[in-house]
N, C-alpha and C positions, 0 to 999 in steps of 0.2 A: 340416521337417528340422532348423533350428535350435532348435526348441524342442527338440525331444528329445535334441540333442549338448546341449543346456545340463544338460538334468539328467540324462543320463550325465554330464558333469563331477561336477556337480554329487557324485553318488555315490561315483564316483572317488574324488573327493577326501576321502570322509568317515572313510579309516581315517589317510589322511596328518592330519588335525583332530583325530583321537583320540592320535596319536602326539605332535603338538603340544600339548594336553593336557595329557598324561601330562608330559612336559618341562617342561612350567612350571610344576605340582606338584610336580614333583620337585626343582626347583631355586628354590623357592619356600619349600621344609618348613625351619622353621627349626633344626630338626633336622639338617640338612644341613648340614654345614660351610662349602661354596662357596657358600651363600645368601648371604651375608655379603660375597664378593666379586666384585670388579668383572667378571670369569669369570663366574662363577655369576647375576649380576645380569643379564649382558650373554644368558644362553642362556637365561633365565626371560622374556625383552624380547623376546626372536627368537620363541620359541614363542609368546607370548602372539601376537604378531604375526601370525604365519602363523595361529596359530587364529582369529582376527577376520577376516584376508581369506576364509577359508574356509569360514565359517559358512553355513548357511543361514537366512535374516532370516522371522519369522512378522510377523504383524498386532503391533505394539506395543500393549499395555496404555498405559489413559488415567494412570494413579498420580494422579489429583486428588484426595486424601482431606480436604481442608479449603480454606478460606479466611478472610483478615481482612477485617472490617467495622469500620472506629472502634476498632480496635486489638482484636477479639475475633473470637475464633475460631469460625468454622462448618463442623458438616461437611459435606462434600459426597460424593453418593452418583449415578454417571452410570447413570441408567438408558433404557431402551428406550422413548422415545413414541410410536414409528409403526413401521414395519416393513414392506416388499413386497421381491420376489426382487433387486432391482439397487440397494437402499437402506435404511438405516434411518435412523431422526430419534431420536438421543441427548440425552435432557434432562439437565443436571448440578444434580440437584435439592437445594439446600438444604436441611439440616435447620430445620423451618417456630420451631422453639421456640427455637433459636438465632441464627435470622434475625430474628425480631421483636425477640427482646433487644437486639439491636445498632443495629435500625431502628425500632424501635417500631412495637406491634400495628397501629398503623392506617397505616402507611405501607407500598406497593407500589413496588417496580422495575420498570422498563421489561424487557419479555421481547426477547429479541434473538436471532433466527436467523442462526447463521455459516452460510453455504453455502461448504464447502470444496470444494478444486478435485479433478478429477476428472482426472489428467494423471501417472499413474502408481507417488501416492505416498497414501499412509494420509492419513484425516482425523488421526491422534494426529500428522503434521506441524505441526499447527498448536496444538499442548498450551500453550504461550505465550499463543498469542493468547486462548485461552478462557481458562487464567489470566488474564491480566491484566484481561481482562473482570466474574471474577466476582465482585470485590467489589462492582461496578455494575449489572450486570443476572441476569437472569434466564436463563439462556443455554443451548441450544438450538444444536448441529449437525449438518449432515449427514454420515453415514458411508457414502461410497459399495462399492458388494461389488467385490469382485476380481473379473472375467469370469472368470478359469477356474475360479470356484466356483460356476458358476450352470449350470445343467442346460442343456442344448439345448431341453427341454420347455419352457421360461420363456419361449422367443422371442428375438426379437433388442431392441437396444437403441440407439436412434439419439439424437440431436440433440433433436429435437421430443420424443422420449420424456422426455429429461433435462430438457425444457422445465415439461412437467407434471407431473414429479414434484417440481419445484420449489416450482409452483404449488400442489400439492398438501401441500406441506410447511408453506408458507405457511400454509394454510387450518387448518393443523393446529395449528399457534403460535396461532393467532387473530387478530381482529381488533384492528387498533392496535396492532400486534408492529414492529420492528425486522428490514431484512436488511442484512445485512453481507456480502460477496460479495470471497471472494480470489483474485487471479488469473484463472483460466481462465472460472470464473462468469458475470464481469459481461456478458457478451453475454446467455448463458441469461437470468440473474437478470435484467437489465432489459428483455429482451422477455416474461415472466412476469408483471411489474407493469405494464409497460406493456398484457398482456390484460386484467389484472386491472382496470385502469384505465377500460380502455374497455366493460368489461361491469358497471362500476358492484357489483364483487366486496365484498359486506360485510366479507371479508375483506382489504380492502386494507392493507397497513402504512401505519404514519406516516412512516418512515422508509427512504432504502437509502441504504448508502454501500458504494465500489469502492473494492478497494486495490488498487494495480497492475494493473489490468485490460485487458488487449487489445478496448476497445469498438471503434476504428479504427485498424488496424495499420499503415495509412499515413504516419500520424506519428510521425516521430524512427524510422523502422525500425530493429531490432535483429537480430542473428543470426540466431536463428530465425525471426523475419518473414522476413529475405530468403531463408531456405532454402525456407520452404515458396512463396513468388511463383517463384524458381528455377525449382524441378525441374517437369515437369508431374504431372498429376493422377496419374497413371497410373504414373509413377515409386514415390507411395507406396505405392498398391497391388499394387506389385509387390515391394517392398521392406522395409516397414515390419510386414506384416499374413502372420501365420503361425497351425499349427492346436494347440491345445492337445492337449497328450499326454496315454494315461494316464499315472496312475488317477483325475488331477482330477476332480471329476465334472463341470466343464464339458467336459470330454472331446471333440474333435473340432470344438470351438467354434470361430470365425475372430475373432482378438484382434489387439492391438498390446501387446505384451510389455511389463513392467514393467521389462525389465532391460534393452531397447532405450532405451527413454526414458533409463534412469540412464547408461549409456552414453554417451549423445549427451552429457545435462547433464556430467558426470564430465572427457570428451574437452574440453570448453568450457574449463573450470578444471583442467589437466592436471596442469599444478606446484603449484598449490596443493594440492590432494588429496595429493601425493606428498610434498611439507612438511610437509602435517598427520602424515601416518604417520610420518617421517621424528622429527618432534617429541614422537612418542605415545610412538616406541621410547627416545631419551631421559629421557624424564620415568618412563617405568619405570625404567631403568639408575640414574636422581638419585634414588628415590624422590619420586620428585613426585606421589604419589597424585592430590591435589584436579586438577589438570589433565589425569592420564590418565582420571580418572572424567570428567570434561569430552569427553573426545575419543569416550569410548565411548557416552554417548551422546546426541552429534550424531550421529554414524555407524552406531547402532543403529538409529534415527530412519529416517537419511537412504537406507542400504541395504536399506531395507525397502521393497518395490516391490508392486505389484498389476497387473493386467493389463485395458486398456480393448476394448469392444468396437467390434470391428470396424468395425462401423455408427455410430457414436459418432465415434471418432476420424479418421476417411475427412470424415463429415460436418463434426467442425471445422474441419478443412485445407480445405478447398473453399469452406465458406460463410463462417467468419469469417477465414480466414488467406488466400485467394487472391482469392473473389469480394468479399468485402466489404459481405455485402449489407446488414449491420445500417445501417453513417453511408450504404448508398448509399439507402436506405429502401425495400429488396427484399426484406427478411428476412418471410421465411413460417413461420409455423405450424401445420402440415397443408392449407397452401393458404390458409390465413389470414393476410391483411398485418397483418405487426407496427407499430405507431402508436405510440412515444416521444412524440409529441406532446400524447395523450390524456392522462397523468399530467400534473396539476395537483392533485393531494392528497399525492402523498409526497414530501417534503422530498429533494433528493440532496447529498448527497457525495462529492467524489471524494480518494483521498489517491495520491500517488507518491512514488516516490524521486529523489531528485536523478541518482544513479548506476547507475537499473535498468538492467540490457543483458537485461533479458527481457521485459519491457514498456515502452518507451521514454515519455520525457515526451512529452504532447500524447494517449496512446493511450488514457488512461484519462479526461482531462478529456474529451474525443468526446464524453460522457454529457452533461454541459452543453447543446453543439450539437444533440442530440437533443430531448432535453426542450423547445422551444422555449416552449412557453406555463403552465412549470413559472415562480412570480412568484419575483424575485432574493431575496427576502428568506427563498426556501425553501432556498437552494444556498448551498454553503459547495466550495470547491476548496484542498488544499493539496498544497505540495511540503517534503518531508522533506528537508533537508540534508545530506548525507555519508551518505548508505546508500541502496545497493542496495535488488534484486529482495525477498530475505529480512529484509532490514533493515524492509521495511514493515511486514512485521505481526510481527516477533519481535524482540528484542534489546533493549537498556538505553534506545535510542533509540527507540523503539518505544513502552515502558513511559512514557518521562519525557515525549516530546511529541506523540506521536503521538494515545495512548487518552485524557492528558486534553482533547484536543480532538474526541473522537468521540465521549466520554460527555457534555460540551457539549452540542456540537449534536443529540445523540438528545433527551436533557431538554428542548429547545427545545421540540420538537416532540411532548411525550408528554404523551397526556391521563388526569390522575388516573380524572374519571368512566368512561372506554371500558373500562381499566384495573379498573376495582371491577367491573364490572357482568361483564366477561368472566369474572374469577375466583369470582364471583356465580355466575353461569351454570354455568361448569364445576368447580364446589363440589355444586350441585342433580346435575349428571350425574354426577360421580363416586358420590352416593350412591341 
């Protein structure tokens, strides 16, 4: 039933957007004599306004069309490496003639899969992070589907599914690949190598590293740690999980709304949120362009929601947010005990924030404690100073100390021959 008042709103409201619109065009045209004045600035500011809260937000476009290497420019072209109904694997593939110019023909990057999170928001949330990456690697993310674009036909989509299709991601990067795992992942992501590990997988990475990761939420708990130990099981199934409307074509599917999550996060930061608009409407009235393009898109970004499936989201809350089975060493995979202990080939990572309140310090180092017979000369653990949850993998701080110490430790551990021989191999298969 809420889904469907939301988009009645939703349509409601889409001739009040066009009248918004209209008024900030009109008091925009510089033909218009009040464009010019603080009047006219001020009802161009208001519209613009009301038309942003009122939009409705689609999937963001990647806009990556280039990168620098040693001061030279490459293009970069994101295309489709893998593809099934609840995922695709986007490769951001270098122009091969301009990447050798800048690196020289015989020299290879490390490939590097981000596993972005799966928690209500676009992989293009994280457009930062793969920037800052691509002058260093070869890079490779995942793009999870919105549930209510997936047919009822496709099935359902749980935990254990998001396990293997990780694994399966993996396998697809190749061997001697690189993951990287933001947020929500690193539970998935490290019971995935940790199979991989124990079934002696050719394809095992050389490396993983967790930023901000909930591996045991027990430490330093944060907000929503404590909400979901709170309420019971049964609370969120009765609260959190509604049916998709048409004309979606997941139609009648049983999700967790993308605009519940934004919601909860939104209600968290209340003032701040109402500062930011509060400053956007300003910086129009100043003409402050560079900072209103700034604000629009964070919030183009940030307002852009997708819907998780039901099975999916039920199964985080229970197993890694209440039961805790991954640090209690319960964590199954179709009935199969997950072993952290078994990885002793890929190198870990773990990075945090000084001041995340969504993944508290201690939750993501947990990975450490796991690994137990991974040798210390393979682990590297840091904490980021002065930043938050988002501060981890995006922002200036991010850029300046964060990635040059993850592109480090990946080089450590990355082997030129695995490296030729893979891109050998799938040279022969591409033709």
């Amino acid at each position: 039933m809420l889904y469907s008042m939301v988009e009645m709103h939703r349509a409601a409201a889409a001739p009040l957007r066009m009248m918004a619109r209209a008024s900030r065009m009109a008091f925009e045209n510089e033909f218009n004599a009040l464009s010019r004045t603080e009047f006219g600035k001020s009802i161009a500011a208001s519209a613009a306004l009301m038309e942003s809260m009122t939009r409705v937000y689609g999937k963001p476009v990647w806009g990556l069309e280039s990168t620098t290497i040693d001061g030279k420019s490459v293009p970069v072209s994101p295309m489709i490496a893998w593809k099934e109904a609840w995922c695709q694997l986007v490769h951001f593939k270098r122009d091969p003639e301009a990447l050798a110019d800048a690196l020289g023909a015989d020299k290879h990057q490390p490939r590097l899969l981000i596993v972005a999170p799966l928690s209500g928001h676009y992989a293009t949330l994280l457009r930062g992070t793969v920037e800052a990456f691509l002058p260093h690697f070869d890079v490779y993310i995942t793009d999870w589907t919105d549930a209510r674009m997936v047919p009822l036909m496709q099935g359902r989509f749980d935990l254990d599914d998001y396990i293997s299709y990780v694994r399966r991601m993996i396998s697809e990067v190749g061997p001697g690949a690189n993951v990287l795992a933001v947020c929500q992942p690193g539970p998935p992501v490290l019971a995935a190598i940790s199979l991989m590990s124990e079934d002696n997988d050719p394809n095992l990475p050389s490396s993983m590293t967790f930023m901000g990761s909930p591996i045991d939420c027990r430490k330093s708990p944060t907000v929503p740690n404590l909400l979901a130990e709170e309420r019971p099981f049964s609370w969120f199934e009765d609260n959190m999980i509604f049916t998709v409307p048409m004309p979606y074509p997941g139609a009648l599917r049983r999700v967790y709304p993308g605009f519940v999550q934004l919601s909860s996060f939104m209600n968290m930061n209340w003032e701040r949120h109402v500062d930011a608009h509060y400053s956007f409407f300003e910086h129009l009235v100043g003409d402050d362009g560079d900072n209103a393009q700034k604000h629009r898109e964070f919030y183009d970004e940030y307002l852009s929601v997708l819907d998780l499936s039901a099975e999916f989201y039920l199964d985080t809350i229970k197993r890694i947010f209440q039961d805790h089975e991954l640090p209690r060493g319960e964590f199954r995979h179709r009935g199969r005990l997950v072993k952290p202990s078994t990885i002793t080939k890929t190198a870990l990572m773990t990075v945090e924030g000084e001041k995340d309140d969504i993944s508290g310090i201690g939750q993501t180092q947990a990975a450490h404690d796991l690994c137990v017979n991974l040798p210390a000369k393979m682990r590297e653990d840091y904490i980021q100073p002065g930043v938050g949850h988002y501060g981890v993998f995006n922002g200036s701080r991010f850029e300046q100390e964060i990635v040059p110490r993850v592109v480090k430790f990946i080089h450590q551990f990355h082997d030129t021959k695995v490296e030729q021989n893979w891109r050998d191999a799938f040279s022969v298969a591409a033709e």
